[in-house]
C-alpha positions as a Markdown table, in Angstrom:
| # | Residue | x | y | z |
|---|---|---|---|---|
| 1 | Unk | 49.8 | -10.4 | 27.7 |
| 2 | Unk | 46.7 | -10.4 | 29.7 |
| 3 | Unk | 44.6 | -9.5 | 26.5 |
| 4 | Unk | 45.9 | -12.5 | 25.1 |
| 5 | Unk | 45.4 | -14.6 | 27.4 |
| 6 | Unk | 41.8 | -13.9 | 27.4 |
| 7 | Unk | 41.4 | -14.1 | 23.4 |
| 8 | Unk | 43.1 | -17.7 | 23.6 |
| 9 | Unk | 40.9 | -18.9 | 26.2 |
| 10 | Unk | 38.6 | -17.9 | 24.4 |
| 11 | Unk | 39.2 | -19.5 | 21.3 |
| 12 | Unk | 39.8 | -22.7 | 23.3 |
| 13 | Unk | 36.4 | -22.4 | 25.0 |
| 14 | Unk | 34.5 | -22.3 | 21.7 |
| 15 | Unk | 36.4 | -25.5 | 20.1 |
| 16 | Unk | 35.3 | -27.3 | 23.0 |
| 17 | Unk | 31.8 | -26.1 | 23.3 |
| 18 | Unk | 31.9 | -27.2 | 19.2 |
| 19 | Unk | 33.6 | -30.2 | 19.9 |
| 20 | Unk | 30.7 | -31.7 | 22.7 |
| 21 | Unk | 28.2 | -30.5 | 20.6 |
| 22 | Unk | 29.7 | -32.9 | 17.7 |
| 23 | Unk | 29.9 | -35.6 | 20.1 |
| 24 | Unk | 26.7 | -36.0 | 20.9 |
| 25 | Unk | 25.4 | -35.0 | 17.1 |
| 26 | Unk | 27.7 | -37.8 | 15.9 |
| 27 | Unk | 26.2 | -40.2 | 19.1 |
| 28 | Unk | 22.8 | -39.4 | 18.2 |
| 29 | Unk | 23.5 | -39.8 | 14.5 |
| 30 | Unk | 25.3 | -42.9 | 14.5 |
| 31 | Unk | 23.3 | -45.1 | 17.5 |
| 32 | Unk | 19.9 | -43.8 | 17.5 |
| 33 | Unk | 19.4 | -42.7 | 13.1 |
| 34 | Unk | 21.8 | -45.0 | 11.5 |
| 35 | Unk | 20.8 | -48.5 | 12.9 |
| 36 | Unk | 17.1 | -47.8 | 13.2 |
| 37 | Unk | 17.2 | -46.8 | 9.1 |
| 38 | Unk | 15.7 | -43.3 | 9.9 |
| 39 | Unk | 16.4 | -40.4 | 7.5 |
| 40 | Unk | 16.9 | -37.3 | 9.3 |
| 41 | Unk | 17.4 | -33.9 | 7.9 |
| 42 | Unk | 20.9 | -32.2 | 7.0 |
| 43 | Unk | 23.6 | -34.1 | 5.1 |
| 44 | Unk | 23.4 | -37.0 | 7.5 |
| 45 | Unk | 20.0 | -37.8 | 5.7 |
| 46 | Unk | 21.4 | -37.6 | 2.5 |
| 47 | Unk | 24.3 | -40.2 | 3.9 |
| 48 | Unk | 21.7 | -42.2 | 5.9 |
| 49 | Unk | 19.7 | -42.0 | 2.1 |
| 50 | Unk | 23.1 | -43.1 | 0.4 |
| 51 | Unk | 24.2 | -45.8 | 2.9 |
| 52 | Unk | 20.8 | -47.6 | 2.6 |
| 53 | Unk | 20.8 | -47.5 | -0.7 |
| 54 | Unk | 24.1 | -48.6 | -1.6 |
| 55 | Unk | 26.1 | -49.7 | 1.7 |
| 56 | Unk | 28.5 | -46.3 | 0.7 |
| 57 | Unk | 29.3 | -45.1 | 4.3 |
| 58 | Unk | 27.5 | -42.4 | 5.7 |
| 59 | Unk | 31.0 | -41.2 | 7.1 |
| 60 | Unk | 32.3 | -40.8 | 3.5 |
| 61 | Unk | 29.4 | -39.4 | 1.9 |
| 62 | Unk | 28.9 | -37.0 | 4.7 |
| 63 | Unk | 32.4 | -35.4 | 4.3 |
| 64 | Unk | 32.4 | -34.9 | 0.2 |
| 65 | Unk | 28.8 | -33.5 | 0.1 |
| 66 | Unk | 29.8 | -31.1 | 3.1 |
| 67 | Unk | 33.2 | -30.1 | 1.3 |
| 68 | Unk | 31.2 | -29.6 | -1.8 |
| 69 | Unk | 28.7 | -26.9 | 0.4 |
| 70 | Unk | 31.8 | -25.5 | 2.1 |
| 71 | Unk | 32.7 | -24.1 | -1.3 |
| 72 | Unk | 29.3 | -22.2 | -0.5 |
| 73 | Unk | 29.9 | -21.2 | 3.1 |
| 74 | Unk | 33.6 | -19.4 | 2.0 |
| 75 | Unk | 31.8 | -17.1 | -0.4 |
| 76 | Unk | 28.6 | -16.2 | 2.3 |
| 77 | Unk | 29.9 | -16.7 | 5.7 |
| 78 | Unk | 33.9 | -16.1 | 5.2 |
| 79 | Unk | 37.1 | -17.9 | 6.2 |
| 80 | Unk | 36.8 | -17.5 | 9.9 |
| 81 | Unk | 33.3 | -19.6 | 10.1 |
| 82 | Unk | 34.9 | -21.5 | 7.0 |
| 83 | Unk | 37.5 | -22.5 | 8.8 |
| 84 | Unk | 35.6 | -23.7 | 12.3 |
| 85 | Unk | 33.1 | -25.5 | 9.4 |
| 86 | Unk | 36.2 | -27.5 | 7.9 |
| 87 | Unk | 37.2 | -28.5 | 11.3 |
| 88 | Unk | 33.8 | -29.6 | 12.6 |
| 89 | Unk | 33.4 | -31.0 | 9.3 |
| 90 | Unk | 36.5 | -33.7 | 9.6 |
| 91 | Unk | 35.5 | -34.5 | 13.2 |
| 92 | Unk | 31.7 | -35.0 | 12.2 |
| 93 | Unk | 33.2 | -37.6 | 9.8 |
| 94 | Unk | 36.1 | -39.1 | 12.0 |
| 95 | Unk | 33.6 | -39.5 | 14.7 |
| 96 | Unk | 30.5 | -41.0 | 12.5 |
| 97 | Unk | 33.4 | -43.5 | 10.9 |
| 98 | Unk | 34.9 | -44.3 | 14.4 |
| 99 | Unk | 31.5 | -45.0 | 16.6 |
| 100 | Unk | 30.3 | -46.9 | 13.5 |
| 101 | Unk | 33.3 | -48.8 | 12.5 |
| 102 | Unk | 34.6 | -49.8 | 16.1 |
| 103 | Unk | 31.5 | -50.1 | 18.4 |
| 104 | Unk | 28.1 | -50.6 | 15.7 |
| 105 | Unk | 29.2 | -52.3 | 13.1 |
| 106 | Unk | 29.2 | -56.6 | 13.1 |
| 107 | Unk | 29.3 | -59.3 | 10.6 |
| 108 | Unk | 26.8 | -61.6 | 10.4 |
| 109 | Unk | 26.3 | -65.1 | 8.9 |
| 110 | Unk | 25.9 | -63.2 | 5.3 |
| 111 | Unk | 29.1 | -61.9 | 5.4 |
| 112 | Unk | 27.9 | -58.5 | 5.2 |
| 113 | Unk | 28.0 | -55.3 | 7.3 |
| 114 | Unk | 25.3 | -55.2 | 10.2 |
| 115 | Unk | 25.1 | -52.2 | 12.3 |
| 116 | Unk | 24.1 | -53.2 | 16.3 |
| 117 | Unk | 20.3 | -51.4 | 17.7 |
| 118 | Unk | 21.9 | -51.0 | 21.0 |
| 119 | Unk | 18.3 | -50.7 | 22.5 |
| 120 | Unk | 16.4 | -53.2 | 20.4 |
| 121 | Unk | 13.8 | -52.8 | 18.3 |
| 122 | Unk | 12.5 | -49.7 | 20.0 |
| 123 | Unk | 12.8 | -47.9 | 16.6 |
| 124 | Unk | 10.0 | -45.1 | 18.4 |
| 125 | Unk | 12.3 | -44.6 | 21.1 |
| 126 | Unk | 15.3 | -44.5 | 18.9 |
| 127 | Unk | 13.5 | -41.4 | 16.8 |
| 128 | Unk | 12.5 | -40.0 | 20.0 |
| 129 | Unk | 16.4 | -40.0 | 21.9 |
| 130 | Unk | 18.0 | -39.4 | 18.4 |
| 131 | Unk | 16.3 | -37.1 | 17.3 |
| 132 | Unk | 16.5 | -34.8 | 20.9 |
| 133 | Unk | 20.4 | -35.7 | 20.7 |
| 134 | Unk | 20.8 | -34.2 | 17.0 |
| 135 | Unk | 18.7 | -30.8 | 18.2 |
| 136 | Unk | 20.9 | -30.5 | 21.1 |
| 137 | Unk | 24.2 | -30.9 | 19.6 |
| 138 | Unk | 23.6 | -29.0 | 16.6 |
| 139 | Unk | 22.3 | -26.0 | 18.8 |
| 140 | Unk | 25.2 | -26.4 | 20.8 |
| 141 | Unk | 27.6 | -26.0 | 18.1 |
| 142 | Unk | 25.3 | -22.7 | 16.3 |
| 143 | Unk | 25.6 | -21.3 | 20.1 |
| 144 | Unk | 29.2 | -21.7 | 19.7 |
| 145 | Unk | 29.2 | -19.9 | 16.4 |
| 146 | Unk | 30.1 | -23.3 | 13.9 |
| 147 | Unk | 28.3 | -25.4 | 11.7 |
| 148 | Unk | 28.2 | -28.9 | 11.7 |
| 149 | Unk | 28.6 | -28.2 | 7.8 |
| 150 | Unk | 25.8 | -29.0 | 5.0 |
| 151 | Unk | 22.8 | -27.6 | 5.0 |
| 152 | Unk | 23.8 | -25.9 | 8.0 |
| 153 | Unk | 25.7 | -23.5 | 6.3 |
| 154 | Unk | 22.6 | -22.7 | 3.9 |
| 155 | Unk | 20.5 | -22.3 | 7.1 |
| 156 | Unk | 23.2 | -20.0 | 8.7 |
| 157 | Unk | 23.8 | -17.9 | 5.3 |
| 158 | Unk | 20.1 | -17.2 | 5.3 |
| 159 | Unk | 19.8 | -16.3 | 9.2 |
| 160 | Unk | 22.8 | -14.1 | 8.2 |
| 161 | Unk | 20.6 | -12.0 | 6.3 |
| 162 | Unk | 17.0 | -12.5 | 7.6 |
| 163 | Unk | 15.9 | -11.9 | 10.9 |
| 164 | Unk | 14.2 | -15.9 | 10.6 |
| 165 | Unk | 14.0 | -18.7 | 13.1 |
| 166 | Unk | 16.9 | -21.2 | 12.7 |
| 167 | Unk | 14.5 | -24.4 | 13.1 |
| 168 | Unk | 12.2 | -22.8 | 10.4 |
| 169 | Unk | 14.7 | -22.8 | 7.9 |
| 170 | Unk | 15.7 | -26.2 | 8.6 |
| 171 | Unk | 12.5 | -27.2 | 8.3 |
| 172 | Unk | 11.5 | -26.2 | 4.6 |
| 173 | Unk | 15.1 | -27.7 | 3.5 |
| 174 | Unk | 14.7 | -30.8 | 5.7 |
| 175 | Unk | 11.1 | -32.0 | 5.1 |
| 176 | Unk | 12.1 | -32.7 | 1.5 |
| 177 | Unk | 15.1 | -35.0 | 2.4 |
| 178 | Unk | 13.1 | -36.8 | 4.8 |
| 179 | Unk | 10.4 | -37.4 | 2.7 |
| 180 | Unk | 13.1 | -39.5 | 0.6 |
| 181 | Unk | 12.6 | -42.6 | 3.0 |
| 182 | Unk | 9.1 | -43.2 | 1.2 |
| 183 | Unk | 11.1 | -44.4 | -2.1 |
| 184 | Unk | 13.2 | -46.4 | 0.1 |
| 185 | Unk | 10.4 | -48.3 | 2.5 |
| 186 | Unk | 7.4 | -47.2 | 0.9 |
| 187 | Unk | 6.0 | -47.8 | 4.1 |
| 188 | Unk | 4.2 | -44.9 | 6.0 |
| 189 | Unk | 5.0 | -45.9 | 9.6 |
| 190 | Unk | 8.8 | -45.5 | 8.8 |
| 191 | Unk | 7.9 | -42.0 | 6.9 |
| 192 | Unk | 6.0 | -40.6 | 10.3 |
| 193 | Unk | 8.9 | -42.4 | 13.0 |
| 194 | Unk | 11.4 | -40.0 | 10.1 |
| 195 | Unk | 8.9 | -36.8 | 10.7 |
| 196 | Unk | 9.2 | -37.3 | 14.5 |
| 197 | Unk | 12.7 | -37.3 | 14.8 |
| 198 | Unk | 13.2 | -34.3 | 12.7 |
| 199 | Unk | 10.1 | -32.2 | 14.8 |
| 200 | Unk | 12.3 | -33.1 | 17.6 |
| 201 | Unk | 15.6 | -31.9 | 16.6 |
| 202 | Unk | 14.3 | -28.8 | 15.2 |
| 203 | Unk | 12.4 | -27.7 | 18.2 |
| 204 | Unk | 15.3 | -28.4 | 20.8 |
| 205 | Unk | 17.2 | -27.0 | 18.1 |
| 206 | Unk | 15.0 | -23.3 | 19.0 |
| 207 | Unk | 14.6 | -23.9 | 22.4 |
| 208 | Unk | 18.2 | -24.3 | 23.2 |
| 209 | Unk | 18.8 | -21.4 | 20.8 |
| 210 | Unk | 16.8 | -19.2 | 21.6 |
| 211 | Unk | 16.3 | -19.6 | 25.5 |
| 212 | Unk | 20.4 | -19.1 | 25.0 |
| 213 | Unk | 19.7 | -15.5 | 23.4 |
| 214 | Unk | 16.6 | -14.5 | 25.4 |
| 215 | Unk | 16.9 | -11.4 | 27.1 |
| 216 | Unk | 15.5 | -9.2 | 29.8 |
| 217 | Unk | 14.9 | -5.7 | 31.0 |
| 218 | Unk | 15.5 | -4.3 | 34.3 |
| 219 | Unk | 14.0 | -1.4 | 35.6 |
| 220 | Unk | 15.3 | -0.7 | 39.3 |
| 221 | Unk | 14.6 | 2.5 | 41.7 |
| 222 | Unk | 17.5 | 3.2 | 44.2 |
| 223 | Unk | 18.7 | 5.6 | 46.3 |
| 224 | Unk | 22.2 | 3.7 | 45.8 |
| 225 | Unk | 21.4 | 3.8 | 42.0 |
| 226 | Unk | 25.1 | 4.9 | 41.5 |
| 227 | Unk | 27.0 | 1.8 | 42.9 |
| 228 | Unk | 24.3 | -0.4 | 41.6 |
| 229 | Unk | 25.1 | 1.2 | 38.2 |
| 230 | Unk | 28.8 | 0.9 | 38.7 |
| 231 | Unk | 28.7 | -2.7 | 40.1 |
| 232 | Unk | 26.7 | -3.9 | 37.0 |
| 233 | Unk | 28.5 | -2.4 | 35.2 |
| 234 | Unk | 32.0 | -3.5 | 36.3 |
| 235 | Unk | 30.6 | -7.4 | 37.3 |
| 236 | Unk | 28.0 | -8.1 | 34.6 |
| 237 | Unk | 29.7 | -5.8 | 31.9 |
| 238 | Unk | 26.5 | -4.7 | 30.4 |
| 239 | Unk | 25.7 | -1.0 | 30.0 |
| 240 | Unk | 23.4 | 0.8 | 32.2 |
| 241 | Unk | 21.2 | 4.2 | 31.2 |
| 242 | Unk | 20.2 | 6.8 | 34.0 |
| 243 | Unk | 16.8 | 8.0 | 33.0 |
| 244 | Unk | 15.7 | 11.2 | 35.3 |
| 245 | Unk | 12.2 | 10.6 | 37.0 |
| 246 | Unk | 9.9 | 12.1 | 39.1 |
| 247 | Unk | 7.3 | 10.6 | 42.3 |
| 248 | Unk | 4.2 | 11.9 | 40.8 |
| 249 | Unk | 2.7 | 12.1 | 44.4 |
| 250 | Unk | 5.9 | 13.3 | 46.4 |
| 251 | Unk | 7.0 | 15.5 | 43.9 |
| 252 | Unk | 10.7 | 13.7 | 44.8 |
| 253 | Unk | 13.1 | 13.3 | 42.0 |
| 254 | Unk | 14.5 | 9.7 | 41.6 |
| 255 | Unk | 17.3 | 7.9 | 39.2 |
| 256 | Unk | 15.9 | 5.1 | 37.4 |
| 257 | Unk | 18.1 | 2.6 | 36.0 |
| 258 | Unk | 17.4 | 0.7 | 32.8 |
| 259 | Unk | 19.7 | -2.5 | 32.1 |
| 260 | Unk | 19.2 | -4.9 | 29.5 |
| 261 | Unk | 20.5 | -8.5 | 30.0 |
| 262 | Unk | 20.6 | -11.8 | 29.1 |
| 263 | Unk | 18.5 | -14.1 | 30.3 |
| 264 | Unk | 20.8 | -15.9 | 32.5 |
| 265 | Unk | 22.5 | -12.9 | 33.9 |
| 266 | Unk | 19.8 | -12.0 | 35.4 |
| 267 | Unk | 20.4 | -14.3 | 38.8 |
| 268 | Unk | 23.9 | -12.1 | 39.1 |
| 269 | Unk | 22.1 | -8.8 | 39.0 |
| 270 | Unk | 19.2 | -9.3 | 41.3 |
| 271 | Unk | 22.4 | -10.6 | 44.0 |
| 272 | Unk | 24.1 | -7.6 | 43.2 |
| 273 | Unk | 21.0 | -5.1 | 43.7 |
| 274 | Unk | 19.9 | -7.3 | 47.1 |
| 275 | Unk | 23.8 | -6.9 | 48.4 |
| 276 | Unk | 24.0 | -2.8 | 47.9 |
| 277 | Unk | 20.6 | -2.0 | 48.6 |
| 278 | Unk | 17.9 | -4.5 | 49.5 |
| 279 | Unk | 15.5 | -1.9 | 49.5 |
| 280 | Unk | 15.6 | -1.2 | 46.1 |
| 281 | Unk | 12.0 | -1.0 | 43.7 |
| 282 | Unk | 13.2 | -3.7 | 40.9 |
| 283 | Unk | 11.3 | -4.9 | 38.0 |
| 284 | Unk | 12.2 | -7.6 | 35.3 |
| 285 | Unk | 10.4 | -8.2 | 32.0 |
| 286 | Unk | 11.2 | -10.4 | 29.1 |
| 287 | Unk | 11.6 | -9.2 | 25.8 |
| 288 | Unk | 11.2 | -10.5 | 22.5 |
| 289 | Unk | 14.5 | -9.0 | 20.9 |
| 290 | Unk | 17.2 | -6.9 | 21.4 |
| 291 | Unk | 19.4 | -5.3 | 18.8 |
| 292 | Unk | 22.6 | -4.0 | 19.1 |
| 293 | Unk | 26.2 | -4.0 | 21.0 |
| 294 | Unk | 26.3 | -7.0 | 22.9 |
| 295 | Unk | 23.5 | -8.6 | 21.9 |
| 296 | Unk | 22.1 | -9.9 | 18.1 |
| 297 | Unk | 22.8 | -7.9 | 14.9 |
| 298 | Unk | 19.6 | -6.2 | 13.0 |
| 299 | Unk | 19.1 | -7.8 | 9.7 |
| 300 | Unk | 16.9 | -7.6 | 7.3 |
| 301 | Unk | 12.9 | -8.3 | 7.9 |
């Protein structure tokens, strides 16, 4: 029962991690992008692209172009991400259509559909805010292990298989679909606003990611090496390996334990190694990748 219990928190934990990072994808996306007529990268640029064009709305357009791709994502990714994509994908779209419908959306003396700038004309400012919301929430929901569909699922099927940078990917697929605001404003100052916001959301994109997966190694000298082997083990579960050294000038035989970590485990294991011996000879040092159980999968150069 207790194993269960564990697997459905879980499962609960990661729909709500995807869910907040939707939120604020679907904030940025609808408040900052949408109003301000920027084009940003994904299938949300080929809405924006759709809804300027021809008023079709972005909520629409965004779901059938990502149910199309999901098609896709079955045969790469399987059901499991499949099925987290299918979900994400209806709430994208429920949340784009209800933000927009309900709180940006106002008739004016035309008769037609206006959608509110809810910070002016700061259309700068609106690249610069929407386009740090959209990196954060779709890293959020990658962190999670989801997609917020789209392109997404291309970028993920090729990370799947090649040991690339998430934001680079993105990039070569969403330069193109930004550079489609040019045959809608043929106007230069709109094209390099469109470049900003998707530099922006790429790069938090990487920075959340990968300071997420960073990891560290810890080299540590003890006496007491035992129960600071056990109690890593037991409170940080992360493996430890007893390599057999030797003082080179007192000839004394020492224990050294070698522990690779994440990143932000690393505050846990220094207070465990300070509690059982604060005499201990500790050393920490990044690293640029580890491979393996309990951390990221080797794939192909």
């Amino acid at each position: 029962m207790e194993g269960k219990s564990v697997i459905i928190k879980e499962i609960v934990l990661t729909y709500l991690k995807i869910a907040l990072g939707l939120t604020i994808f679907a904030v940025a996306f609808t408040c900052f992008m949408l109003p301000y007529q920027l084009i940003t990268g994904g299938v949300s640029g080929i809405s924006a692209f759709i809804y300027y064009m021809t008023g079709f709305h972005a909520s629409w357009s965004y779901f059938i172009i990502n149910f199309a791709l999901l098609l896709v994502g079955l045969y790469s990714l399987g059901w499991r991400f499949c099925l987290r994509t299918l979900i994400a994908t209806f709430a994208a779209s429920f949340l784009i259509e209800f933000i927009q419908g309900h709180y940006l959306t106002e008739i004016g003396p035309d008769g037609q559909e206006h959608l509110i700038r809810i910070i002016g004309d700061q259309r700068f400012m609106a690249a610069v805010i929407g386009g740090m919301l959209e990196g954060l929430g779709l890293a959020i929901v990658f962190l999670a292990g989801g997609s917020t569909g789209g392109t997404d699922i291309i970028v993920l099927t090729v990370n799947k298989y090649r040991n690339l940078s998430l934001g680079r990917i993105m990039l070569s697929i969403d330069i193109f679909i930004v550079s489609t605001s040019w045959f809608i404003y043929h106007d230069i100052e709109t094209l390099v606003t469109c470049y900003l916001a998707l530099f922006l959301s790429i790069n938090v994109v990487d920075y959340v990611v990968n300071g997420a997966r960073q990891s560290v190694q810890f080299t540590i000298i003890s006496e007491k090496y035992a129960e600071i082997a056990q109690a890593i083990n037991d409170k940080v579960d992360r493996g430890v390996t007893v390599l057999h050294g030797e003082g080179w000038y007192s000839k004394e035989h020492r224990n050294v334990l070698l522990i690779m970590a994440r990143k932000q485990e690393s505050r846990l294991i220094f207070q465990l190694i300070r509690l059982i011996d604060p005499r201990a000879f500790v050393t920490m040092s990044n690293v640029e990748g580890v491979f393996g159980e309990g951390f990221d999968k080797i794939k192909k150069g």
